[in-house]
N, C-alpha and C positions, 0 to 999 in steps of 0.2 A: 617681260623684265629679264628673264633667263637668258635668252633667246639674244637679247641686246650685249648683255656681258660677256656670253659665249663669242659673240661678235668681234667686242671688243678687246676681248685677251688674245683673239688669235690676229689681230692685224699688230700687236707688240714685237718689234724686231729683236729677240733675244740674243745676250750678250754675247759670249765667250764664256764658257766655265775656267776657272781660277785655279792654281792650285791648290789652294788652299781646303783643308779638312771641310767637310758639307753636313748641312741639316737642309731639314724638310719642314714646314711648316702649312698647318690648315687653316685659310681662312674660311671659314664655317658658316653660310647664310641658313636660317631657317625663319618657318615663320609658325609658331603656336598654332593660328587655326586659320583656314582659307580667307578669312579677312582681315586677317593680321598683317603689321606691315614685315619687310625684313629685317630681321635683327645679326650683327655676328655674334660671333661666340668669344670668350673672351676666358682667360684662366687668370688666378692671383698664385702666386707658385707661392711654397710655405717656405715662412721664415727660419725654418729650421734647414735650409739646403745651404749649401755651399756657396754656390755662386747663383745671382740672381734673383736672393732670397727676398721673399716679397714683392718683387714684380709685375707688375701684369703685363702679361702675354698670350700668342698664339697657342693652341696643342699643335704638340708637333716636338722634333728632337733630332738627333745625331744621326747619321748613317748608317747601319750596322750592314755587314756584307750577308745577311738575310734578305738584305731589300734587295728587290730586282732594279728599281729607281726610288727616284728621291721623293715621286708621289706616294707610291708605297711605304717610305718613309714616315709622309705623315701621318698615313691611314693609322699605320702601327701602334706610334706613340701616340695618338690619339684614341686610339682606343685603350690604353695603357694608360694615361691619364686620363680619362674623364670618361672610359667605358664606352667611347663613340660606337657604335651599331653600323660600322662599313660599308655592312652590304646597301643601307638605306640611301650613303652619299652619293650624288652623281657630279663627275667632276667637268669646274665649268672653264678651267682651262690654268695658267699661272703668270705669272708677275717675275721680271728680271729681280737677279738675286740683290741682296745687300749685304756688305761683309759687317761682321760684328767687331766689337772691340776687340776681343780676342783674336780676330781675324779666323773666322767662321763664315764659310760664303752659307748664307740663310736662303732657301730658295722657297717662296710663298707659293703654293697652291689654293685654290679657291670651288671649294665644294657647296653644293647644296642638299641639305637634309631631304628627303624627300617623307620619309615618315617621323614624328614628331618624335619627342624619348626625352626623358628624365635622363638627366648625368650623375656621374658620381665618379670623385676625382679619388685619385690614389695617395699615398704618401706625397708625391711632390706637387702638390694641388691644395693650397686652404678654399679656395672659392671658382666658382665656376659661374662667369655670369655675360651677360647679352646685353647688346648697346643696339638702338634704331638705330637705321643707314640714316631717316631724316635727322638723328639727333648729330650725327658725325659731321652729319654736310651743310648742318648749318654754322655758316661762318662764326656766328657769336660765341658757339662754344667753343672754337680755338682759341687756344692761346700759344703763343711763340715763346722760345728760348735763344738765346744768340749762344751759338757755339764755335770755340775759337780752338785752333791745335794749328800749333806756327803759324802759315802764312794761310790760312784757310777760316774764314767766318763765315756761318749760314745759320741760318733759321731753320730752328727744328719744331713743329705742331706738338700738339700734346692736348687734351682733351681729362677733363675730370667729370667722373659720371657715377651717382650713388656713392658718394667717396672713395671711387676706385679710381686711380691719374693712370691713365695711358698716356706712355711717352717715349722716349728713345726709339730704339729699333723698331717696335709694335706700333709707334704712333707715325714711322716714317712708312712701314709697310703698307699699314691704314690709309695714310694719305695718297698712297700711290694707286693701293685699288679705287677711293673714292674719286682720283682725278682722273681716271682712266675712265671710270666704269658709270659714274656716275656726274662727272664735267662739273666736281665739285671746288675747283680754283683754289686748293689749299696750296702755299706757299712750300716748298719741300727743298730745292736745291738738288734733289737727289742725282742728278746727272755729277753733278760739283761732288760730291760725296763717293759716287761708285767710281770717278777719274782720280781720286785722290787716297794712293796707297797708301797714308801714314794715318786712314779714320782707322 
């Protein structure tokens, strides 16, 4: 299964970087115990922040010119938020970025746990939780949103699990590992979205 995704990330023909300000984010497989299936990892950011409050998303964050790169990047804030143990991840390759509203080029990296760990999330972290890859890829738990900004409408995926809604950026990033990586046919647009400066 490793082996197949490592595969898959590296035949992705990566974009151009933007000028725009950069973050790093992890997408995090582990799996509880050798017969466990994959799960990612998932954060609920606390309502008490500024922006993004309540959220669910990736660990992961902003650039700081400590990183040497942008995977470094997520190791960081990741370990910063949710106490990730670095040295256990082994990284299985990354995903073309996506710009955020703020216009934020987001760049996903996609790590695998290799030894198990308890997390434990910092100030900007209320929950810290893990979704199966079969629970993401099955089509029934999508659901679509139409999104519209001038001459631009696509459907954006979004997933509710445990009462946590993955959606926006985390649920188009999701969708793009699962279609890559896993030939999961979720509906994304994202080509339409990363050609379209005014998302």
């Amino acid at each position: 299964m490793l082996d197949s995704i490592k595969q898959k990330l590296k035949q992705i023909n990566l974009i151009e970087a933007t000028q725009y300000k950069k973050a790093g984010v992890l997408i995090l497989l582990l799996k509880e115990d050798k017969d466990a299936e994959y799960k990612i990892v998932f954060t609920k950011r606390s309502t008490k922040l500024k922006t993004h409050s309540g959220e669910v998303s990736f660990p992961g964050g902003k650039w700081e010119e400590v990183d040497n790169s942008l995977y470094e990047t997520a190791l960081r804030e990741s370990n910063e938020e949710i106490n990730l143990n670095i040295e256990n991840v082994t990284k299985l390759g990354n995903l073309n970025f996506l710009l955020s509203r703020h216009k934020i080029e987001v760049n996903p990296y996609v790590g695998y746990l290799n030894k198990f760990q308890e997390f434990e999330g910092n100030f900007e972290i209320d929950e810290i939780f893990t979704v199966p890859i079969s629970f993401l890829s099955d089509s029934k738990n999508v659901t679509y949103k139409e999104f519209n900004r001038k001459d631009l409408k696509v459907y954006i995926p979004s997933w509710v699990y445990n009462g946590n809604r993955i959606w926006g950026l985390t649920a188009m990033i999701t969708a793009d590992f699962l279609n890559i990586c896993f030939n999961a046919s979720i509906n994304t647009d994202l080509d339409l979205i990363r050609n379209y400066d005014e998302y």
